[in-house]
C-alpha positions as CSV (number, residue, x, y, z in Angstrom):
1,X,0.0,0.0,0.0
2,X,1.5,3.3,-1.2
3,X,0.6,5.8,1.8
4,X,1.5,9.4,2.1
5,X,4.8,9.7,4.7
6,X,3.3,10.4,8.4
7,X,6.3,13.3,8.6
8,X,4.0,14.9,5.2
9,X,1.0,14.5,7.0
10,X,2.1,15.9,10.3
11,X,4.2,18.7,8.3
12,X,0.7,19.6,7.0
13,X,-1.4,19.7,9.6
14,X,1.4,22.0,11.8
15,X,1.0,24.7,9.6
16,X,-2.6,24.5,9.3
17,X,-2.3,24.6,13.2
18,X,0.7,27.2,13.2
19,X,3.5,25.4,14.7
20,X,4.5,22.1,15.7
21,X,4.0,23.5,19.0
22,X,0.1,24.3,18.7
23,X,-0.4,21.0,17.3
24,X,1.3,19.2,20.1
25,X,-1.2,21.2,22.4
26,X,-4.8,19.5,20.4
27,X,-3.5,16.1,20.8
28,X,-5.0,13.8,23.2
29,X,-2.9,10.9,25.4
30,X,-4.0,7.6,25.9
31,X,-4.1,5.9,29.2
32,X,-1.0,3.4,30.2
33,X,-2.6,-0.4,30.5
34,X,-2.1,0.1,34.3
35,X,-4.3,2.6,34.3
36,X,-6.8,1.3,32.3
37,X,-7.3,-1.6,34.0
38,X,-8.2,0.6,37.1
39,X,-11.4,1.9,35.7
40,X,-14.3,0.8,36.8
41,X,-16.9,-1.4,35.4
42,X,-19.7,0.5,35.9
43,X,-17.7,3.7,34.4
44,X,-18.0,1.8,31.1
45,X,-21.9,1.1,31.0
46,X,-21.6,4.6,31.9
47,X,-20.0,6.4,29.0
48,X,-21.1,3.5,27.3
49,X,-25.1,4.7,27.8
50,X,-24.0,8.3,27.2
51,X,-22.3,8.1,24.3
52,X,-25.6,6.4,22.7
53,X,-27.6,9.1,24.1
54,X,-26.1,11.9,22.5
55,X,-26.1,10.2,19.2
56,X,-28.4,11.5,17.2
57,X,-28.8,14.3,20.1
58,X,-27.4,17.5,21.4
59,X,-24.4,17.0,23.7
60,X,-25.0,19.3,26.1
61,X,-28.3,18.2,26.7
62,X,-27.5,14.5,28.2
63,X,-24.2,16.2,29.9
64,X,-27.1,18.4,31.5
65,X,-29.4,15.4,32.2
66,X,-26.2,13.3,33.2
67,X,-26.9,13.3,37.2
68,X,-30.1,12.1,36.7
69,X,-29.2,8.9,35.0
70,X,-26.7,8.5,37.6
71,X,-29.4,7.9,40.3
72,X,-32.2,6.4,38.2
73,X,-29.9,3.6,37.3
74,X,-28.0,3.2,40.6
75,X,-24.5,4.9,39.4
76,X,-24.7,1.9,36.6
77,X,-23.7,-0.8,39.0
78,X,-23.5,-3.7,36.3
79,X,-25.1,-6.7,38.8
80,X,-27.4,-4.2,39.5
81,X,-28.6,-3.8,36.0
82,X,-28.1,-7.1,34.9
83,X,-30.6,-8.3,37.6
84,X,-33.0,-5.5,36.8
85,X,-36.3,-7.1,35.7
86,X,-38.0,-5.9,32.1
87,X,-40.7,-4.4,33.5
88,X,-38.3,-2.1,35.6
89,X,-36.7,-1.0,32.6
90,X,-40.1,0.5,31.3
91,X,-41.0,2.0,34.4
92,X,-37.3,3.5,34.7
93,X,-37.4,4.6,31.1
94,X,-40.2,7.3,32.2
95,X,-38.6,9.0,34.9
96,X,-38.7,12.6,33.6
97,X,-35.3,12.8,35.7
98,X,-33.2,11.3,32.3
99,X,-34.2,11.5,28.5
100,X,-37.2,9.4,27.9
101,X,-36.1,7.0,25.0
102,X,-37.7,3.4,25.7
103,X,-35.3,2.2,22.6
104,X,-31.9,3.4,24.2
105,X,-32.1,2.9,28.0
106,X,-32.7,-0.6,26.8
107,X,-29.0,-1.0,25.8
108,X,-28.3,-0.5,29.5
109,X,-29.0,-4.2,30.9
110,X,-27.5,-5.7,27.1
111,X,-24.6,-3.5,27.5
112,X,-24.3,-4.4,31.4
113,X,-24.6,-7.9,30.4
114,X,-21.5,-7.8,27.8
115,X,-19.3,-6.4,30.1
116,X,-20.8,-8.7,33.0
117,X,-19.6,-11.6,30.5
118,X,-16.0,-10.0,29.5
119,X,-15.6,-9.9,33.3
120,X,-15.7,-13.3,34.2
121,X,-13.3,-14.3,31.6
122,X,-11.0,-11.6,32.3
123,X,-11.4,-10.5,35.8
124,X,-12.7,-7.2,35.0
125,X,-14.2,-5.4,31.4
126,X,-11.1,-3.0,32.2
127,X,-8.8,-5.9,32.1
128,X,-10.3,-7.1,28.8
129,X,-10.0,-3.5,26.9
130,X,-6.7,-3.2,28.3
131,X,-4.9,-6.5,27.1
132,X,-6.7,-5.5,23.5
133,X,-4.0,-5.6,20.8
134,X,-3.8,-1.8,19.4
135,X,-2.7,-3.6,16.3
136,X,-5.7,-4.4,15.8
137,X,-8.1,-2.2,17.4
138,X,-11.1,-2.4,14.6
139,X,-11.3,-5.9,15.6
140,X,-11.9,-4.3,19.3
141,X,-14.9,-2.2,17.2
142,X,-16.1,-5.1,15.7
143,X,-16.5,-7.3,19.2
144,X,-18.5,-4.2,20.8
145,X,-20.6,-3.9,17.7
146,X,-21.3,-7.6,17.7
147,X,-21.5,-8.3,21.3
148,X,-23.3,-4.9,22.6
149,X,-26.1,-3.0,21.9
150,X,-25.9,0.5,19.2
151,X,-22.3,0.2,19.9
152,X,-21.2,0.1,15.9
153,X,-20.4,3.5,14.0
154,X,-18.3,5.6,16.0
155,X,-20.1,5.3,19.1
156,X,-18.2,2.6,20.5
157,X,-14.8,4.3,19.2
158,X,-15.6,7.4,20.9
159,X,-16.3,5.7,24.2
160,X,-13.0,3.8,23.9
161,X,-11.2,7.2,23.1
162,X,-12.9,8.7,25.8
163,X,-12.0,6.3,28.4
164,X,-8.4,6.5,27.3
165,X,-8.3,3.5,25.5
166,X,-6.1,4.3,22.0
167,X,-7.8,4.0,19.1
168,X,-8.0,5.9,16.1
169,X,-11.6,7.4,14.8
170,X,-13.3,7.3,11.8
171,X,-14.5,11.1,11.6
172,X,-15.7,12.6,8.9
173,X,-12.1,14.2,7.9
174,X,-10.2,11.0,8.1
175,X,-12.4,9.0,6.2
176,X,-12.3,11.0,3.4
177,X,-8.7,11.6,4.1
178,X,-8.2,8.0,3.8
179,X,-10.9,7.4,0.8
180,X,-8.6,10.0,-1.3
181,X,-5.8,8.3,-0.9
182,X,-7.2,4.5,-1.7
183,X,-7.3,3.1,1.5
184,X,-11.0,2.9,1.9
185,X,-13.6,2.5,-2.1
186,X,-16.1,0.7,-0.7
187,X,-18.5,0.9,2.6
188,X,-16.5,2.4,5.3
189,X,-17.5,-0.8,7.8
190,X,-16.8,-3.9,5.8
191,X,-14.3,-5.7,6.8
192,X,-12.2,-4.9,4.1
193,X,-12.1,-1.5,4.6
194,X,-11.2,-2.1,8.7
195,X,-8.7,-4.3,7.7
196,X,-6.8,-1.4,5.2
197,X,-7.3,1.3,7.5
198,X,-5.9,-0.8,10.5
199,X,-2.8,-1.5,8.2
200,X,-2.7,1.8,7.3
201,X,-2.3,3.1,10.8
202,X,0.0,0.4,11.9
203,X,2.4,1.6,9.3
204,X,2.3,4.6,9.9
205,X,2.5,4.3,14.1
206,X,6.2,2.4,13.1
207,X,6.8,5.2,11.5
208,X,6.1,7.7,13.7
209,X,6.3,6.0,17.2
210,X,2.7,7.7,18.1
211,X,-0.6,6.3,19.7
212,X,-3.0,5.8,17.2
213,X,-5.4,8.6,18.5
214,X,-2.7,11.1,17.8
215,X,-2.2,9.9,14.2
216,X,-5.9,10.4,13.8
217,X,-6.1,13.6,15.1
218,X,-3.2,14.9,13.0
219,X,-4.7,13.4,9.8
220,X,-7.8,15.3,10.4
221,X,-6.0,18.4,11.5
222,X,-4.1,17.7,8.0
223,X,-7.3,17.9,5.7
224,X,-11.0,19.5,5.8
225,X,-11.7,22.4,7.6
226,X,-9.5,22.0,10.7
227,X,-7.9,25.2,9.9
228,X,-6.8,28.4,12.4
């Protein structure tokens, strides 16, 4: 595969930004293993849930609502919800306290129940992202897709990234970044085109020694409107 050089790329997007030095300040840092493996269960049904609220939604508004569906579902303790009976669920979907979206808080106990199961086999979820390959972090995409509930798209990449997990994303900039230069001509979640932009990213993290969320970043600050 003929890719651009990751010095071009990052040459591109500094003076787009300014300098070298304003780009270094946009990028985000992943989270060592260690500390990944601290998190939580329950912070992952968490951003988990959030992340599917907002799609399709305004931000702010579930950050707003946020405390709310912190106490209606019990700070998102996964035994908790994964004992929760169905008619619960409709009765909690009501409370005027959170957004009111029978569909979505129903991917709270199917969620719950993925992690529950990663658990077990791994001693925590946390432990399970953690020991993930980055090499092949579209595979990760694919298992929360597959496994979860409206986890596919971005959603479950943007919780990863959020959580410190590194993973590149497939925003709107890079996929087109990527669909100029060959990588992606055909649907952007086949397999196919997982498996060329993971190899695509692997080259260019030897080449570079970065995290992947900082070569996705400086793709998209390389391209589209990510100007001053």
């Amino acid at each position: 595969m003929a890719l651009e050089k990751f010095s071009d790329i990052y040459y591109r997007a500094a003076n787009r930004k300014g300098s070298n030095s304003d780009l270094e300040q946009l990028l985000a840092h992943p989270l060592s293993s260690q500390d990944l493996q601290a998190i939580p269960d329950d912070r992952w049904l968490a951003m988990f849930t959030m992340k599917i609220f907002q799609s399709g939604m305004n931000w702010q508004v579930v950050r707003n609502k946020w405390p709310g569906f912190e106490e209606v579902f019990w700070e998102f303790d996964i035994e908790k919800m994964c004992l929760t009976p169905p008619e619960m669920w409709e009765k909690k979907a009501t409370n005027p306290a959170i957004i009111r979206h029978l569909g979505k808080v129903m991917t709270i106990p199917a969620n719950a129940q993925m992690i529950q199961r990663a658990a077990r086999e791994h001693g925590s979820f946390s432990n399970f992202v953690a020991q993930w390959p980055a090499d092949d972090i579209t595979g990760l995409w694919a298992y929360l897709k597959k496994h979860g509930a409206r986890l596919g798209g971005n959603t479950g990449a943007y919780t990863l990234r959020l959580m410190g997990k590194d993973t590149f994303i497939l925003s709107g900039d890079v996929e087109g970044y990527l669909r100029a230069q060959k990588v992606i001509e055909g649907g952007r979640d086949t397999r196919k085109s997982f498996n060329a932009t993971q190899a695509a990213f692997n080259q260019w993290q030897q080449e570079s020694g970065r995290p992947l969320c900082q070569i996705s970043q400086i793709i998209a600050f390389s391209v589209g409107d990510n100007r001053i």
